[in-house]
One Martini backbone bead per residue (centre of mass of N, CA, C, O) as a GRO file, in nm:
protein
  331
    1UNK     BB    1  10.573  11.162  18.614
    2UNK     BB    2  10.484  11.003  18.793
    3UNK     BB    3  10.513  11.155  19.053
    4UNK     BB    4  10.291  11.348  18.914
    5UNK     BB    5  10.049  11.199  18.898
    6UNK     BB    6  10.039  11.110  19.208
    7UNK     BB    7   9.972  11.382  19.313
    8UNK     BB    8   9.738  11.448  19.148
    9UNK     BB    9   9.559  11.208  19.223
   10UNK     BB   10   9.568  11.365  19.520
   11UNK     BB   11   9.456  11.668  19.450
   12UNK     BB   12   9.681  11.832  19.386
   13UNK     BB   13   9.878  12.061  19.272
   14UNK     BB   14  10.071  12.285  19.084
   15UNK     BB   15  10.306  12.486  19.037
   16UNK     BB   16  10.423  12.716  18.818
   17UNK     BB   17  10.724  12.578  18.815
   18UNK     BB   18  10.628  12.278  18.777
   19UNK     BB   19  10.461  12.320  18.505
   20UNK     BB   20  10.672  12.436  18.315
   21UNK     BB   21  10.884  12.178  18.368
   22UNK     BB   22  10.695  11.991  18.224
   23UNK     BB   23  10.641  12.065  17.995
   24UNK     BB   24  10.966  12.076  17.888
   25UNK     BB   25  10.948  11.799  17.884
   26UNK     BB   26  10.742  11.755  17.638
   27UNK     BB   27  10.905  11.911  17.430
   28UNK     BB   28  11.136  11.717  17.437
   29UNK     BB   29  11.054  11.416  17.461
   30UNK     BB   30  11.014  11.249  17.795
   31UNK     BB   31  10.718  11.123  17.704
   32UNK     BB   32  10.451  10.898  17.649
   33UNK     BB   33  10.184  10.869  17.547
   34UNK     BB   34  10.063  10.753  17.837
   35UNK     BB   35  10.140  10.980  18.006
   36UNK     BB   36  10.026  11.221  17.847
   37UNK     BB   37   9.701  11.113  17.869
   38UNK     BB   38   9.690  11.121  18.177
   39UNK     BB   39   9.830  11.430  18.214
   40UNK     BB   40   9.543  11.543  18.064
   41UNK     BB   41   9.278  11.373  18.202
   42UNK     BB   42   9.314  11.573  18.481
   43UNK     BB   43   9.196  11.845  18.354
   44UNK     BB   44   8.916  11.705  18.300
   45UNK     BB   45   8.896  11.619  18.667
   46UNK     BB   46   9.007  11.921  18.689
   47UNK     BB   47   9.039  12.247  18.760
   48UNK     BB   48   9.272  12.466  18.673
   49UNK     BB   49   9.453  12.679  18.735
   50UNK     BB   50   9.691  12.928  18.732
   51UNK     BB   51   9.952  12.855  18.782
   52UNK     BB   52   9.937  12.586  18.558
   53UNK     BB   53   9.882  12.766  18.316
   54UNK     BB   54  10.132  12.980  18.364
   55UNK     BB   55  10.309  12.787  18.332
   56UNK     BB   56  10.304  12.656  18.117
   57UNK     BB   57  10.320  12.926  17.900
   58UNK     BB   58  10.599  12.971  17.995
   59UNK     BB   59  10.709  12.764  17.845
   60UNK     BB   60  10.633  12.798  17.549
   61UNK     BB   61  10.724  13.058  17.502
   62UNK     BB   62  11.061  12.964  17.590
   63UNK     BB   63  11.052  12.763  17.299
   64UNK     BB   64  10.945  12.974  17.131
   65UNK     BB   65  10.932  13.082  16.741
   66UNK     BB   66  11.055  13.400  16.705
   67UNK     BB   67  10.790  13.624  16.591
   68UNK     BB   68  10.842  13.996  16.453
   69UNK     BB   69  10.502  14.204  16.476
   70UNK     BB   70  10.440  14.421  16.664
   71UNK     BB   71  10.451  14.673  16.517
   72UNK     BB   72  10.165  14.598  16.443
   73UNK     BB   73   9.811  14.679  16.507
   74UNK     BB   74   9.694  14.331  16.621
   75UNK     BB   75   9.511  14.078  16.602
   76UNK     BB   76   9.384  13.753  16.787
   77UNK     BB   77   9.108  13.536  16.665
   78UNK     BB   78   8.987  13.281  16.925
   79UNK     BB   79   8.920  12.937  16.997
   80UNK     BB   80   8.937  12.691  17.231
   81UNK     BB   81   8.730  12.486  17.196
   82UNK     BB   82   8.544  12.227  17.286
   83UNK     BB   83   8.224  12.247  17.257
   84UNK     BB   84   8.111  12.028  17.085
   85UNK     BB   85   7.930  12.179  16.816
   86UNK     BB   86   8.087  12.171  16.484
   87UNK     BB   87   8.164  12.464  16.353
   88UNK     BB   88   8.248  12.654  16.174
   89UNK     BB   89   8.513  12.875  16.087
   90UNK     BB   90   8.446  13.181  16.225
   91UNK     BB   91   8.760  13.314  16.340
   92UNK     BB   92   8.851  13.318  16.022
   93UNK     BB   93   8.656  13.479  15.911
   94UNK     BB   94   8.677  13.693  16.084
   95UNK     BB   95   8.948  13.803  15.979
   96UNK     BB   96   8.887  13.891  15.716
   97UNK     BB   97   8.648  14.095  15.791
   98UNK     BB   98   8.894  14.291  15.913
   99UNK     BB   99   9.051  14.294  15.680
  100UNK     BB  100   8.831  14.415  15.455
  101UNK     BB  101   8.847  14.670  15.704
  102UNK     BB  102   9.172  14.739  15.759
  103UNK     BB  103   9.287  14.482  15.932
  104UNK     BB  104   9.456  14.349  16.165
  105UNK     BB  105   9.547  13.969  16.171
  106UNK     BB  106   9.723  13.737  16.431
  107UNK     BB  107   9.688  13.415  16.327
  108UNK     BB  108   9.646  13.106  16.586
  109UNK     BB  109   9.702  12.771  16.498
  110UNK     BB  110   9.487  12.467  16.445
  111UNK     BB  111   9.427  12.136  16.435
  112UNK     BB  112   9.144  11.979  16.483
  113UNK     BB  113   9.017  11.772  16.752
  114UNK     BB  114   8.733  11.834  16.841
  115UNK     BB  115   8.675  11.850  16.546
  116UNK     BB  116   8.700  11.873  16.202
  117UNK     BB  117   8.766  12.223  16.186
  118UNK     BB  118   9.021  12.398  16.184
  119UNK     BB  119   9.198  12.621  16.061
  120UNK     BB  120   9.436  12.461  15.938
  121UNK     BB  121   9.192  12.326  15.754
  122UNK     BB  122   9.056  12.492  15.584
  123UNK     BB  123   9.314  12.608  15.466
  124UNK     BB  124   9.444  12.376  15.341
  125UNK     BB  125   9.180  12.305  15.150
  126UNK     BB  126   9.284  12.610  15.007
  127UNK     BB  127   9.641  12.551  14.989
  128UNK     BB  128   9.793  12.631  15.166
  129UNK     BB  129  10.114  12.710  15.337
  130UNK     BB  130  10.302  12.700  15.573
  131UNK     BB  131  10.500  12.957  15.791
  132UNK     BB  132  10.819  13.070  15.961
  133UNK     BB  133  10.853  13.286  15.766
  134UNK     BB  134  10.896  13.617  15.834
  135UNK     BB  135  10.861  13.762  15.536
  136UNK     BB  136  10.587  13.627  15.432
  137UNK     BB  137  10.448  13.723  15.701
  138UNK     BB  138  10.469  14.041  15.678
  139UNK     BB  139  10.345  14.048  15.391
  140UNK     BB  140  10.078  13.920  15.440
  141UNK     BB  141  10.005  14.121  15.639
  142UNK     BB  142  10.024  14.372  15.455
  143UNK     BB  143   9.862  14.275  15.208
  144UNK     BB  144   9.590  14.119  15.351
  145UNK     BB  145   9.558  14.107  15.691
  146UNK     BB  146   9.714  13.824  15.724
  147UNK     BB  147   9.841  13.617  15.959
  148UNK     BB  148   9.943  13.268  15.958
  149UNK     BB  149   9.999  13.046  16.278
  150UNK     BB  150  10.140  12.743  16.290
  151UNK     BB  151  10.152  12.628  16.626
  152UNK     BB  152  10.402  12.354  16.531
  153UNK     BB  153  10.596  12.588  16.425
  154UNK     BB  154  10.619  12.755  16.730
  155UNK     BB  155  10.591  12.485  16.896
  156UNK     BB  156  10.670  12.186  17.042
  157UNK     BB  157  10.485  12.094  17.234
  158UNK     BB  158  10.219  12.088  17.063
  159UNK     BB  159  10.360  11.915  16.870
  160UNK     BB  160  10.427  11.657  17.087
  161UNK     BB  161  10.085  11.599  17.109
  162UNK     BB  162   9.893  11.602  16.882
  163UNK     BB  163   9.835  11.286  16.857
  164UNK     BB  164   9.716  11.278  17.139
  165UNK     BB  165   9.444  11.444  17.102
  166UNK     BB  166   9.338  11.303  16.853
  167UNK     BB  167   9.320  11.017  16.984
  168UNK     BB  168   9.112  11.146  17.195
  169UNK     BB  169   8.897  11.397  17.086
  170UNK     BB  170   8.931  11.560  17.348
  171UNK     BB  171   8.947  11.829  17.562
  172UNK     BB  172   9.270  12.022  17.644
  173UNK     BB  173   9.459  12.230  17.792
  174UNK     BB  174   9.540  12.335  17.514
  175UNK     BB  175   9.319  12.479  17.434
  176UNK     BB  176   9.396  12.693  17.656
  177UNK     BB  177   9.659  12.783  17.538
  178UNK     BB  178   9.662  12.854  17.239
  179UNK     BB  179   9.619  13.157  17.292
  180UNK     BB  180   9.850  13.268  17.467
  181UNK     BB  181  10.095  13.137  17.213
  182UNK     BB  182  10.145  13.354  17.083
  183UNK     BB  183  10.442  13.428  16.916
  184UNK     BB  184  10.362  13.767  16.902
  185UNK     BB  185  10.252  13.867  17.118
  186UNK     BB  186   9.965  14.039  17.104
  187UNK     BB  187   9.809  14.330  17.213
  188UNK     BB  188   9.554  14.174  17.113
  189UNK     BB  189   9.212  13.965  17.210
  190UNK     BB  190   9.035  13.764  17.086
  191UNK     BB  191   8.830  13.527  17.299
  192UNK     BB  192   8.686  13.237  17.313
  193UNK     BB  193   8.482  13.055  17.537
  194UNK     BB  194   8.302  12.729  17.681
  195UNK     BB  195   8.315  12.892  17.986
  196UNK     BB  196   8.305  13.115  18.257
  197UNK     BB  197   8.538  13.005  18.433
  198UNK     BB  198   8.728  13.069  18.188
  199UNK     BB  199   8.734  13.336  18.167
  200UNK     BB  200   8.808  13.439  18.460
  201UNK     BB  201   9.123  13.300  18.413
  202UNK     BB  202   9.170  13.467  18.145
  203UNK     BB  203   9.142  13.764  18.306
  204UNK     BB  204   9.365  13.748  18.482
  205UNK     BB  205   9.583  13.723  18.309
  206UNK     BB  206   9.552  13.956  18.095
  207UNK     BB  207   9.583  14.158  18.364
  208UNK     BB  208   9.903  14.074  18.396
  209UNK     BB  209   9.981  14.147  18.055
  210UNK     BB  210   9.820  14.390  17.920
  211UNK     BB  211   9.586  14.337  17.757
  212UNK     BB  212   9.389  14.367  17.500
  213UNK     BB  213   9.040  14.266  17.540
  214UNK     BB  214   8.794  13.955  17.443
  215UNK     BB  215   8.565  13.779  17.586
  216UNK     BB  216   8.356  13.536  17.470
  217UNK     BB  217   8.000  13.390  17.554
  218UNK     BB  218   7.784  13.132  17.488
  219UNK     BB  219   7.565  13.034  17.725
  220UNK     BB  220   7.500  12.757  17.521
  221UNK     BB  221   7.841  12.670  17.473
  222UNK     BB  222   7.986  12.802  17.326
  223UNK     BB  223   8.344  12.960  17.172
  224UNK     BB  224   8.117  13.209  17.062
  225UNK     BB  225   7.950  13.392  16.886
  226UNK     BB  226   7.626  13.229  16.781
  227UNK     BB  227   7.326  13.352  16.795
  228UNK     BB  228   7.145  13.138  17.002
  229UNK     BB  229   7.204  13.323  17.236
  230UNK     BB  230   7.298  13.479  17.470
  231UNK     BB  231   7.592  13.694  17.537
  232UNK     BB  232   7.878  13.749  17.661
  233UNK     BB  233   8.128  14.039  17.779
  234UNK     BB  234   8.503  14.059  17.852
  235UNK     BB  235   8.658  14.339  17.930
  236UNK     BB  236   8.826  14.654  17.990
  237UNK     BB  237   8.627  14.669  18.259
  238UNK     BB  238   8.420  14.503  18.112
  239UNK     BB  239   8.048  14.374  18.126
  240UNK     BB  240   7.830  14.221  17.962
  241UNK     BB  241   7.509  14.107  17.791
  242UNK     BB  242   7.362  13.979  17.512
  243UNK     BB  243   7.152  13.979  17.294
  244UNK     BB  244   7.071  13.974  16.945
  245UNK     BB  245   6.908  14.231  16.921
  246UNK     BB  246   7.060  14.394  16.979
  247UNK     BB  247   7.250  14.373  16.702
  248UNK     BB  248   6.976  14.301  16.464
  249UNK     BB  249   6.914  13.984  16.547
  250UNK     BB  250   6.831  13.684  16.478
  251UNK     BB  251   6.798  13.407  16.643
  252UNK     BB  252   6.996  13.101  16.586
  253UNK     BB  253   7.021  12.786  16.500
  254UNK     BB  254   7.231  12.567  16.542
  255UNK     BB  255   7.246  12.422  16.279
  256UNK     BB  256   7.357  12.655  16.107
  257UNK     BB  257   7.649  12.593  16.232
  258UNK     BB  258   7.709  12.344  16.105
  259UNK     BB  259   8.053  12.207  15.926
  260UNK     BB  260   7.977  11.928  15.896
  261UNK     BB  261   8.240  11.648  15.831
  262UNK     BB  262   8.443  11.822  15.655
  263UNK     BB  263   8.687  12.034  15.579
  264UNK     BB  264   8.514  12.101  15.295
  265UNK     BB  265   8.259  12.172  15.381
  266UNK     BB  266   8.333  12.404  15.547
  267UNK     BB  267   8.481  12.568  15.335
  268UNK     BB  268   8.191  12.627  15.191
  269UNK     BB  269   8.096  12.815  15.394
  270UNK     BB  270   8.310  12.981  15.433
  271UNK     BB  271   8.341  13.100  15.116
  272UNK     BB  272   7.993  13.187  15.167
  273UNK     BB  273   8.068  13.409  15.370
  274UNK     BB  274   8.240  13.624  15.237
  275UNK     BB  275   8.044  13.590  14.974
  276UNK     BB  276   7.748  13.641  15.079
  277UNK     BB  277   7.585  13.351  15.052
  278UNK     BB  278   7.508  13.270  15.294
  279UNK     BB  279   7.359  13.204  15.575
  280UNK     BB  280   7.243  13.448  15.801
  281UNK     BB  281   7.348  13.297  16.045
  282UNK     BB  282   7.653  13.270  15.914
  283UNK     BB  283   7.700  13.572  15.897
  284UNK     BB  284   7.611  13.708  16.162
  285UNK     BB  285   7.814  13.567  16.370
  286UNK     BB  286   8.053  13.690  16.205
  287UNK     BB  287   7.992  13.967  16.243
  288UNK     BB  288   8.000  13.972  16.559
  289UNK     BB  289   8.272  13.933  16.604
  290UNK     BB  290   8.386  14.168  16.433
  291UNK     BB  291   8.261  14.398  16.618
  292UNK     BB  292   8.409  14.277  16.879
  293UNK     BB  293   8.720  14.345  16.768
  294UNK     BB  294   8.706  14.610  16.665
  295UNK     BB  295   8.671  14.752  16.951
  296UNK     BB  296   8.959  14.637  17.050
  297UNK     BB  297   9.116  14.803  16.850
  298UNK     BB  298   8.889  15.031  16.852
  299UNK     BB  299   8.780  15.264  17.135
  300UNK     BB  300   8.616  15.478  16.922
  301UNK     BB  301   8.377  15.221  16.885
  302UNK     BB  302   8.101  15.115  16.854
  303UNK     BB  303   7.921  14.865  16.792
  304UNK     BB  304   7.780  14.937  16.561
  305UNK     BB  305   7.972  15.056  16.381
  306UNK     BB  306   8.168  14.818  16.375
  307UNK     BB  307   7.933  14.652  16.246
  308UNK     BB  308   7.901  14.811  15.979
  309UNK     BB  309   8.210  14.735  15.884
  310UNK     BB  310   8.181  14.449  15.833
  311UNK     BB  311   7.940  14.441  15.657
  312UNK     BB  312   8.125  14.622  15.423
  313UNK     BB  313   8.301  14.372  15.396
  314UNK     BB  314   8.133  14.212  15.261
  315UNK     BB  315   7.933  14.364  15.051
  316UNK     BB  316   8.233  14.489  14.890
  317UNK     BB  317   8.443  14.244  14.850
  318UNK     BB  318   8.671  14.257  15.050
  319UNK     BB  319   8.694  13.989  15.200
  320UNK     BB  320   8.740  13.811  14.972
  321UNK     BB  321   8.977  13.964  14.880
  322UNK     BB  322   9.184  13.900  15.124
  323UNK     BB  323   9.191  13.591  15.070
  324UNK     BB  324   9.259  13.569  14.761
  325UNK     BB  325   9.551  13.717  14.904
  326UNK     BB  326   9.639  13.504  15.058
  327UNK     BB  327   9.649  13.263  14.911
  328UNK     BB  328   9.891  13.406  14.706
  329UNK     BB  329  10.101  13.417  14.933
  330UNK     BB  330  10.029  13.084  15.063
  331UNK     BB  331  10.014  12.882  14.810
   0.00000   0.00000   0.00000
């Protein structure tokens, strides 16, 4: 590892065998907490390659605890996380809201590092255990219409840095990481990312594995719709932006998408959106992602359409009905 930080620390980069080497090193727990912190830090103070991304990933997924649902045409809804912004969990609401329209969602998460409530704070909130046997994984999937996937069972590596990220608090490569690793690597996979220049990095792997993709970024910063300024899209072959008017929404305000201090507040909002009792501007962030992940899943539905399955989802007490179910199923 010095030789690899003194390499680093010379503006030098990783080639992806290099990179994909680390990672299995980090998965091992062959480095100390402080080495761990610093080769964390440099991809903080520069942008990372796409070798060094693809070598990690390839590390993660080689020793990663493989379990087979490929069967099913599901998708994975996540956001890279780290936008500062500390959002209520927008992309697992979003899942159930797919859910209670009849779609299949393998969500991939994991506690949050740089926010209050990440998935698995949120879902823990609810009481869920998390699981990584296969058969309970399977009945989830086919009978709620979503499987969580707690990252740390299914990752050592992921496992192994847990405690130092959140003791550093911020963003890092992980954050990056975390969409690429799901260990069903579902065939389809909507993604926020927190800029521009991440979804460029994110779409060049994407079109190299051959996923079916939607990745989301709104302007202003988020790692999700959160229609509070326009946001971009961009899919296999497709790139547009969008207004919130374009899909019959008021701009809304950041304030609103705020997730509390505590997963048990996330939770409270999270319940009430499900429940079409929250506020429209967090009713509508979710229809949003809801929307345009559908589209991903089904190429013969426009937004709009989508849009409507979404809504259809909440005001029918479906999206709400499937929750219920993960929870007696996971609980």
């Amino acid at each position: 590892m010095k030789e690899t930080l003194n390499k680093l620390f010379e503006h030098e980069s990783l080639s992806r065998e290099q990179a994909k080497i680390i990672l299995t090193n980090i998965a091992n727990g062959l480095y100390n907490d402080s080495q761990l912190a610093a080769f964390m830090t440099v991809f903080l103070m520069r942008a990372i390659t796409t070798d060094e991304l693809a070598g990690f990933r390839d590390a993660i997924l080689e020793k990663r605890v493989n379990i087979d649902l490929k069967a099913y045409n599901a998708i994975d809804i996540v956001g890279t996380g780290g936008d500062g912004k500390n959002t209520f969990n927008i992309s697992t609401a979003t899942c159930f809201v797919l859910a209670g329209a009849g779609y299949r969602v393998v969500k991939h998460g994991n506690y949050g590092s740089s926010s209050v409530s990440g998935a698995s704070n949120v879902l823990e909130e609810h009481g869920v255990k998390f699981s990584a046997e296969s058969g309970r994984l399977r009945r989830s999937l086919e009978e709620s219409g979503v499987a969580y996937l707690h990252a740390p069972l299914f990752s050592p590596a992921l496992k192994s840095v847990a405690h130092v990220r959140k003791a550093l608090g911020v963003r890092t490569f992980f954050n990056m990481l975390g969409p690429l690793v799901n260990p069903v690597q579902p065939s389809c996979q909507m993604l926020g990312v927190y800029n521009l220049k991440l979804a460029r990095l994110y779409k060049y792997i994407y079109q190299e594995s051959g996923t079916r993709y939607a990745i989301v970024h709104s302007l202003d910063g988020y790692d999700e719709i959160s229609l509070t300024a326009p946001f971009k899209v961009l899919s296999n072959g497709f790139e547009a932006v969008y207004k919130p008017a374009d899909l019959g929404f008021e701009t809304a305000k950041q304030s609103d998408l705020y997730g509390g201090e505590t997963p048990k507040d996330a939770a409270k909002i999270f319940d009430a959106v499900l429940e079409g009792t929250a506020k429209p501007a967090q009713i509508n962030a979710v229809l949003a992602n809801a929307a345009f992940a559908i589209c991903t899943l089904d190429k013969s539905l426009n937004v709009k359409a989508a849009l409507g399955k979404a809504k259809e989802s909440v005001t029918s007490g479906a999206a709400a009905a499937a929750f219920k179910k993960f929870l007696n199923l996971n609980s």
